[in-house]
N, C-alpha and C positions, 0 to 999 in steps of 0.2 A: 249845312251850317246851322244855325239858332232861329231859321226861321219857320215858323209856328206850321205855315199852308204846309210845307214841305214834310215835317215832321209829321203831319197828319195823315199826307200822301202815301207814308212812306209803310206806316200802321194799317192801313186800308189796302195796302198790295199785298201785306203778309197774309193779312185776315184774307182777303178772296184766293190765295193760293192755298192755305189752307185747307179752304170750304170744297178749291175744287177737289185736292186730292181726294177728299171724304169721301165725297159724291161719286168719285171714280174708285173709290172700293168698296161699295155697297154701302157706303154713308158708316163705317167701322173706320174707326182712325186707326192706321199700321204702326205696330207698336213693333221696333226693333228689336231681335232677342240681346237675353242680359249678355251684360258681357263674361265673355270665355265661351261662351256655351255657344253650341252648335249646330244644325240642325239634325244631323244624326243622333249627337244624346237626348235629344229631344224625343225621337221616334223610339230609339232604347226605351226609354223610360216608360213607352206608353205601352210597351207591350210587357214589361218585366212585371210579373205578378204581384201583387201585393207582399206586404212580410204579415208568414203565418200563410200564405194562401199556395194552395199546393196542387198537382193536376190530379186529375180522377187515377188510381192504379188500374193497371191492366187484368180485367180479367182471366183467371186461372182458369187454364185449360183441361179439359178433365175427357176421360177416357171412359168410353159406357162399360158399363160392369157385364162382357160376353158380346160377343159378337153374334149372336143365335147361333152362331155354327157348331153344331153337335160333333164331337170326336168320338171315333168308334173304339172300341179297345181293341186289343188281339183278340179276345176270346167273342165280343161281339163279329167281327171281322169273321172269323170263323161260322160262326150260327149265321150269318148273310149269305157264305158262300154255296152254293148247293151245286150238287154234281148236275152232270147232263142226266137225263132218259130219254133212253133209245128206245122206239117199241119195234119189236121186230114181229110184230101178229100179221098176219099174209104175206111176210115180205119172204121171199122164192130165192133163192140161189139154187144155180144148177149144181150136178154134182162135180163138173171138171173144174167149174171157178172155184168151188168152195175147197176140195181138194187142194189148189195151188194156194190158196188162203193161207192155209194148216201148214201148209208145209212151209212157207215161208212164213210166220210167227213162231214156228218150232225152229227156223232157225236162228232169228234174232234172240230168242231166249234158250237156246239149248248151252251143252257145256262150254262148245269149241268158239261159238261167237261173243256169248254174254261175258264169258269171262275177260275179254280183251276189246270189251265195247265200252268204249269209257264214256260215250252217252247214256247210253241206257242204265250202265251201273251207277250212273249221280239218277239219276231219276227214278230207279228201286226204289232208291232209300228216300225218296220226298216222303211217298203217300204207301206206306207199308206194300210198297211193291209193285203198287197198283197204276198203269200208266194208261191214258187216256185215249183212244180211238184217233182222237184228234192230233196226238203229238205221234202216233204210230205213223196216221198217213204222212209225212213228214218224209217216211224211207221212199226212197223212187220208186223201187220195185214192189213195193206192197201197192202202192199207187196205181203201177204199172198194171198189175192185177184186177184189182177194184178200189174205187175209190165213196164210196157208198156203206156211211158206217152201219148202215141197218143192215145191211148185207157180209160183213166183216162180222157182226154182232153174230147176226143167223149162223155164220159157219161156226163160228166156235160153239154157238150152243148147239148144234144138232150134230156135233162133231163126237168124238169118243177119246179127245186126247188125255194123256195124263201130264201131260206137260202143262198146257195154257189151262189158264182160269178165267170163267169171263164173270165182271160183275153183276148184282141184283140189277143194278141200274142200266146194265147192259151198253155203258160208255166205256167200262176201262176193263183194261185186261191184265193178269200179272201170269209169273210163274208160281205154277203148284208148290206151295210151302211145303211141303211132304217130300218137294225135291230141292233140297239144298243146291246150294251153285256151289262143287267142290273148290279144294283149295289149288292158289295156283303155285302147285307144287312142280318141281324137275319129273316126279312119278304121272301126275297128270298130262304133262307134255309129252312124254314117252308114249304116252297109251293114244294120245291123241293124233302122236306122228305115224304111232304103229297102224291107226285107220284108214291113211291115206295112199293115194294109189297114185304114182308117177308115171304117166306114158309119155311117150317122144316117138316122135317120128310119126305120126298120123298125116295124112295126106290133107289140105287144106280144103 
């Protein structure tokens, strides 16, 4: 109504509801956001950069100029490679092993096997001919024989062939250029079947 206590009562309840809320938000009076707004545009806004203000760019990656890793050429490649040496100074072969030596090298390289050995004929032509001790023991039967390239080395140098050749370095061995490897002609196959000898009937 109009009366005065009451209207006074009435100001004095708002005022201490007031004072308490304060007090109970750290004495900060709670200001409602404006209206429309949100509290999600509100966090937007606080992280969206300035105008004009732009993030750091990412620095450019860059690639070191060589790896230190040296590349050989071919012809480097070549000056690194170096043969074996073999030394055959005191080394002894008898004369019945050095004999079966010779004679099995004289036939891997003579007319009737080299010409229809199609390993040995790719590996001629690698190294001017010349094939390595190492890729010989390879055949079983030379193996079979000896397998001791100082001792392979020894027989062909103390040997009288005119067939094998053995290298300076006493690792590789070829055929005597002086002896061509004829052609494989129908005339060369005739001469080569004319050298062979068919028997049958031998008792086992």
């Amino acid at each position: 109504g109009d009366n005065p206590a009451s209207q006074h009562y009435f100001i004095q309840s708002n005022l201490s509801c007031t004072m308490t809320a304060a007090t109970e938000n750290g004495g900060a009076a709670v200001q409602n956001p404006a209206e429309g707004e949100t509290e999600e545009n509100v966090k937007l806004e606080e992280t969206k950069p300035a105008e004009g203000e732009t993030k750091p760019a990412a620095e450019e990656e860059t690639k070191p100029e060589g790896d230190g890793v040296k590349i050989n050429t071919t012809e480097e490649a070549k000056e690194e490679k170096k043969d074996e040496v073999i030394n055959t100074e005191g080394v002894e072969v008898d004369a019945g092993t050095s004999a079966k030596i010779m004679k099995q090298l004289e036939y891997y390289f003579g007319d009737r096997n080299l010409i229809k050995d199609r390993f040995l004929l790719r590996e001629v032509t690698v190294d001017e001919g010349w094939i390595t001790l190492t890729t010989m023991l390879n055949f079983k039967r030379l193996a079979g024989i000896c397998s001791d390239k100082a001792k392979i080395a020894k027989a062909v140098e103390t040997s009288n062939s005119e067939l094998i050749v053995l290298h300076e370095t006493k690792s590789k061995i070829r055929r005597n250029p002086n002896k061509p490897l004829p052609n494989n002609s129908d005339d060369t196959t005739v001469a080569n079947n004319l050298k062979t000898v068919y028997i049958k009937g031998l008792p086992p």
